[in-house]
C-alpha positions as CSV (number, residue, x, y, z in Angstrom):
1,X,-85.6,78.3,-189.5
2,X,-87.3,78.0,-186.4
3,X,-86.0,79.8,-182.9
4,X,-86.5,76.7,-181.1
5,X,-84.5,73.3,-181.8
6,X,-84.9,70.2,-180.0
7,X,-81.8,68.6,-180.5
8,X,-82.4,65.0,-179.0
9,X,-85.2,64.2,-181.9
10,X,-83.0,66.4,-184.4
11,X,-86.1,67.5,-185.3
12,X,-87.2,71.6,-185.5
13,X,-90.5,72.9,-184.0
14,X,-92.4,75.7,-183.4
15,X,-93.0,74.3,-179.8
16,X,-89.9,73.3,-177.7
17,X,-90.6,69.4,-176.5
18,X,-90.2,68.0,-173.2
19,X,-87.3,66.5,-172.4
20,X,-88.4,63.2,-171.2
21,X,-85.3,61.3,-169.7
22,X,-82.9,62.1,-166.7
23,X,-79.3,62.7,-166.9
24,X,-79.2,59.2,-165.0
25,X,-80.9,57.2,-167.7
26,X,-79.0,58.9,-170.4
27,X,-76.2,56.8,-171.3
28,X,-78.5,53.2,-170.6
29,X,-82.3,52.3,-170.7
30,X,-83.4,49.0,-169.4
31,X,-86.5,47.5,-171.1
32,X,-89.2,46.1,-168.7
33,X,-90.4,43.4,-170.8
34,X,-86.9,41.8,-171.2
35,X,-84.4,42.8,-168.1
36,X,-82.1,43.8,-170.9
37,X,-80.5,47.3,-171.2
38,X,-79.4,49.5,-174.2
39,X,-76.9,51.5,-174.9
40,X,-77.9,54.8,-176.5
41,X,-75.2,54.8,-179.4
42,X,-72.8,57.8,-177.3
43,X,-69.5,58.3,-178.7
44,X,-67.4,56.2,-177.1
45,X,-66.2,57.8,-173.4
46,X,-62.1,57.4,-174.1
47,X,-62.1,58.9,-177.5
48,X,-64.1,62.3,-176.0
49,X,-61.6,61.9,-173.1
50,X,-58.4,62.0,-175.4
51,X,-59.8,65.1,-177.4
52,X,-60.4,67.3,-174.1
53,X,-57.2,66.2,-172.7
54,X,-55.2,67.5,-175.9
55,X,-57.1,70.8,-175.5
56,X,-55.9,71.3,-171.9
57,X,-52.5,71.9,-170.8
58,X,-50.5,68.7,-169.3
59,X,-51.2,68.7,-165.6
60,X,-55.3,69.8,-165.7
61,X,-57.5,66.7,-164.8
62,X,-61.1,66.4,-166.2
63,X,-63.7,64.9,-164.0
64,X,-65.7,61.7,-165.4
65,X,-68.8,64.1,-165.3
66,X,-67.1,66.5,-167.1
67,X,-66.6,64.0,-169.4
68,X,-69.6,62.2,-169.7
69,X,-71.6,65.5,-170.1
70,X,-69.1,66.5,-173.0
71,X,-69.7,62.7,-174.4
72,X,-73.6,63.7,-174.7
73,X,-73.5,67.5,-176.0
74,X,-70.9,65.8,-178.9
75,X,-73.1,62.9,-179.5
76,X,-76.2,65.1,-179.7
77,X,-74.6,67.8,-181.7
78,X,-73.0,64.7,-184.4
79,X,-76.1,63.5,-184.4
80,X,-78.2,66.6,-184.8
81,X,-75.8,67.7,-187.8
82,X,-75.8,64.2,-189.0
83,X,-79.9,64.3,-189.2
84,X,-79.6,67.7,-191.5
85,X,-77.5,65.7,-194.0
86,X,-79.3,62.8,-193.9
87,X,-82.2,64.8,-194.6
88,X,-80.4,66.3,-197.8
89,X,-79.6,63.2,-198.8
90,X,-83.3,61.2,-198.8
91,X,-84.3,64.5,-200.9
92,X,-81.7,64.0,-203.5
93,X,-82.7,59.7,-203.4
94,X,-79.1,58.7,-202.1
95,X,-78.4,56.6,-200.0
96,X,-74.9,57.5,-199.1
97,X,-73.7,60.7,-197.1
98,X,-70.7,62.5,-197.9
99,X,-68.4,65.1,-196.4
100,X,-69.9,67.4,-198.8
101,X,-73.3,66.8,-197.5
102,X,-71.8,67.2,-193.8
103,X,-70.8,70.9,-194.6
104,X,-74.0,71.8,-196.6
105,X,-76.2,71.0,-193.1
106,X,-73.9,72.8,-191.3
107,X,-74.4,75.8,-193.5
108,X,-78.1,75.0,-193.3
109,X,-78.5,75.1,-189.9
110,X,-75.7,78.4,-189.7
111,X,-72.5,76.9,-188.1
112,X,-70.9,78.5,-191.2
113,X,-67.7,79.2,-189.3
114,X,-67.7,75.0,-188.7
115,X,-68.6,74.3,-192.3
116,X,-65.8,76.2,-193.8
117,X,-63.5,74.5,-192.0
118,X,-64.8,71.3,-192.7
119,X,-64.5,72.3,-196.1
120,X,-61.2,73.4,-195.6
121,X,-60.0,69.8,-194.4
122,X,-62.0,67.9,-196.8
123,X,-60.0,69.8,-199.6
124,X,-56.5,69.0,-197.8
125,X,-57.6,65.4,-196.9
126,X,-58.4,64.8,-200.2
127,X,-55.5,66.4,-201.8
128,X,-53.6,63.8,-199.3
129,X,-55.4,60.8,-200.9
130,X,-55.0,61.7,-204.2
131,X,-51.5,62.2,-203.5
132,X,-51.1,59.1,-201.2
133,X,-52.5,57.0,-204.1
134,X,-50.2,58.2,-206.5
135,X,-47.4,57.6,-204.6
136,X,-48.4,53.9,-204.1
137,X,-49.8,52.7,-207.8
138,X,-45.9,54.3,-208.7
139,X,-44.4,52.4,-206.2
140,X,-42.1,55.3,-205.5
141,X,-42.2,56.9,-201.6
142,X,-43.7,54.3,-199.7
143,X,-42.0,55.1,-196.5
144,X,-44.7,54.0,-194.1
145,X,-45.2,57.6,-192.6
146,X,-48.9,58.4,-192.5
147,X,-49.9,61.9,-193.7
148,X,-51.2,64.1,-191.0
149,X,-53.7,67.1,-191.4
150,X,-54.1,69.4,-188.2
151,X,-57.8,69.4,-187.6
152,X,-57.5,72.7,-185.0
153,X,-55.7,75.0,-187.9
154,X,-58.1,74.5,-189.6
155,X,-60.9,76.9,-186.7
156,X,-59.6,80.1,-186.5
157,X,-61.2,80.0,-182.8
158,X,-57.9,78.2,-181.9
159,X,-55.3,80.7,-183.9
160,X,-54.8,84.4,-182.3
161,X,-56.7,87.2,-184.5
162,X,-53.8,88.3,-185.7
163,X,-52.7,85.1,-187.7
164,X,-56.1,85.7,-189.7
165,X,-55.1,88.0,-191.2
166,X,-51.2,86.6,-192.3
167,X,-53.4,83.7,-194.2
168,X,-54.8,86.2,-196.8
């Protein structure tokens, strides 16, 4: 692997490319030849808002750029690990990517740490729809509660040190 990476073509070079928009026209271009302007596929602004606010104690306020900038660095970074698998998956001739694919690029590209933990909730999640669907083709335990998996157990960079070691 290279040492530079330019994450907005998801692409890895020897040379590190020019970046060649402002943070102004990040979020919209506007196309001469028509008037009309494009979004540029961000994750939406309200979902990126919720997930910083649950990370933050009650009463702290986040700024709308701190919150826009945050919208870009995720939507770059799901993009850029999105690429990798995409990649795996024109090599193997399908069409289709998978969780599975998801934590082989992040191995590939050496967020380890993130990629086990993926793993880690695509085991549970799918241990919760395997269980889910047996519980509804036997009609027995439809309550209507939805099963929940906690996402931020799953990074140890949320747990103390010492609670590593209790899960061994």
């Amino acid at each position: 692997m290279s040492d530079n990476i330019n994450f907005t073509g998801f692409a890895q070079s020897e040379q590190p490319q020019p970046q060649s928009h402002s943070r102004a026209s990040s979020s919209t271009t506007q196309d001469a030849n028509d008037g009309v302007r494009h979004d540029n596929n961000l994750l939406p602004i309200a979902n990126v808002g919720r997930i910083m606010k649950d990370a933050l104690p009650p009463q702290a306020k986040i700024s709308k750029h701190a919150k826009e900038t945050i919208q870009e660095c995720a939507t770059e970074f799901v993009g850029f690990v999105t690429g990798e698998a995409s990649e795996r998956c024109r090599w193997e001739r399908r069409k289709t990517i998978n969780g599975d694919d998801i934590c082989h690029a992040m191995r590939s590209l050496g967020l380890d740490h993130y990629a086990d933990a993926m793993h880690r909730y695509l085991q549970r999640y799918r241990e919760t729809e395997e269980l889910a669907a047996a519980l509804n083709s036997g009609g027995g335990g439809r309550d209507g509660r939805a099963m929940e998996i906690d996402v931020r157990a799953e990074l140890s960079i949320f747990k103390g040190s010492n609670q590593e070691d209790d899960r061994d």
